[in-house]
C-alpha positions as CSV (number, residue, x, y, z in Angstrom):
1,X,18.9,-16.0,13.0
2,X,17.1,-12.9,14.0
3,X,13.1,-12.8,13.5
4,X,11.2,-9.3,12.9
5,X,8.7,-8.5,15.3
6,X,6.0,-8.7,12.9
7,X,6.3,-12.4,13.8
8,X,5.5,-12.0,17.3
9,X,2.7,-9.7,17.0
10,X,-0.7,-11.6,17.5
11,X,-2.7,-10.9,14.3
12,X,-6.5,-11.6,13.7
13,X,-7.0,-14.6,11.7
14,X,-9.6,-14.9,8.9
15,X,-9.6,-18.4,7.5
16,X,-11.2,-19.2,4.0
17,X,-11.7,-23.0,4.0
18,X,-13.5,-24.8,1.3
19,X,-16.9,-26.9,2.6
20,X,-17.8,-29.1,-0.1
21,X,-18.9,-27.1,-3.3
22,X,-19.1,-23.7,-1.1
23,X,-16.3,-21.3,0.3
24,X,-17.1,-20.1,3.7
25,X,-14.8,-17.5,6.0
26,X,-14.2,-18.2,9.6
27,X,-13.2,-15.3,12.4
28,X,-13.6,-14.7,15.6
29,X,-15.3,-18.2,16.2
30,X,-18.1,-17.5,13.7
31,X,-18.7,-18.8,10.0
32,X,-19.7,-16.1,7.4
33,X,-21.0,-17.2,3.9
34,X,-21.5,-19.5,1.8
35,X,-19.3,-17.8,-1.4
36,X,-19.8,-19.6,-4.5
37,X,-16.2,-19.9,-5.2
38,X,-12.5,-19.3,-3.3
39,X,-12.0,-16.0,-4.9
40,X,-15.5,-14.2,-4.2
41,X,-14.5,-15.7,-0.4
42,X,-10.8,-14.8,-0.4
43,X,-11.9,-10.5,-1.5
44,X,-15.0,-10.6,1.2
45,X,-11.7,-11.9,3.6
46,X,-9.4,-9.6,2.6
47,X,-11.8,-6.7,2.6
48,X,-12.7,-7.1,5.7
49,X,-9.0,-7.8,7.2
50,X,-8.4,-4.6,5.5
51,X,-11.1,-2.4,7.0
52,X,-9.7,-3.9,10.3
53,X,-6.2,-2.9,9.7
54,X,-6.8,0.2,8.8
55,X,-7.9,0.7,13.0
56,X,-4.5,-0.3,13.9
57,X,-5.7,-3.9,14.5
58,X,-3.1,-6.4,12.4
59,X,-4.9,-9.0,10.6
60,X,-3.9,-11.5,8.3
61,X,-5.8,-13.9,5.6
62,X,-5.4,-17.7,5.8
63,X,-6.2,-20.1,2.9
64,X,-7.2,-23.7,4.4
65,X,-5.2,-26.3,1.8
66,X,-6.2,-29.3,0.7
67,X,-4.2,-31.1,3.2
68,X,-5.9,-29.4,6.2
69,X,-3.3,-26.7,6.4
70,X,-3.4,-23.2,7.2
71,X,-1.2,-20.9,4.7
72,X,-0.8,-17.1,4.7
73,X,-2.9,-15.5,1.4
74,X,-2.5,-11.7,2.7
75,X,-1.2,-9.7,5.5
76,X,-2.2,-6.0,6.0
77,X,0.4,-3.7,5.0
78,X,2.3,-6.1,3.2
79,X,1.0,-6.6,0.0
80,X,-1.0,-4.2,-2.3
81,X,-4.5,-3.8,-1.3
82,X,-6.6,-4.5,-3.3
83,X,-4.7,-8.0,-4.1
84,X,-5.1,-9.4,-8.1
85,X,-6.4,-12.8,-7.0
């Protein structure tokens, strides 16, 4: 099977991850926040991937699970910006 080279094309990573009670958003090896809740974290994420994209850079939103793992929430140009979350 044939991958698209969207898959091969390093993105920057923002990464919402739950600490406790408080949503924080990690890139670029800092921590920005506290957000009082996933969603207020996940638009500030996907804001700011967005601004980012829009300079040619690709970025992409992770969600931290429960389970300690990374999924995909949004990819710039993919899905409609601004996202219903």
């Amino acid at each position: 099977m044939r991958q698209s080279l969207d898959e091969y094309v390093p993105r920057l990573r923002y990464l919402v991850v739950r600490n406790q009670n408080e949503w924080v958003i990690q890139f670029d090896g800092e921590e920005f926040g506290p957000y009082k809740s996933r969603r207020e974290a996940m638009l500030f994420a996907i804001d700011a991937a967005h601004k980012l994209g829009q300079q040619d850079e690709p970025t992409e939103v992770l969600l931290m699970g429960d389970a300690g793992e990374a999924k995909s929430a949004w990819t710039y140009g993919q899905p409609p910006y601004p996202p219903s979350l």
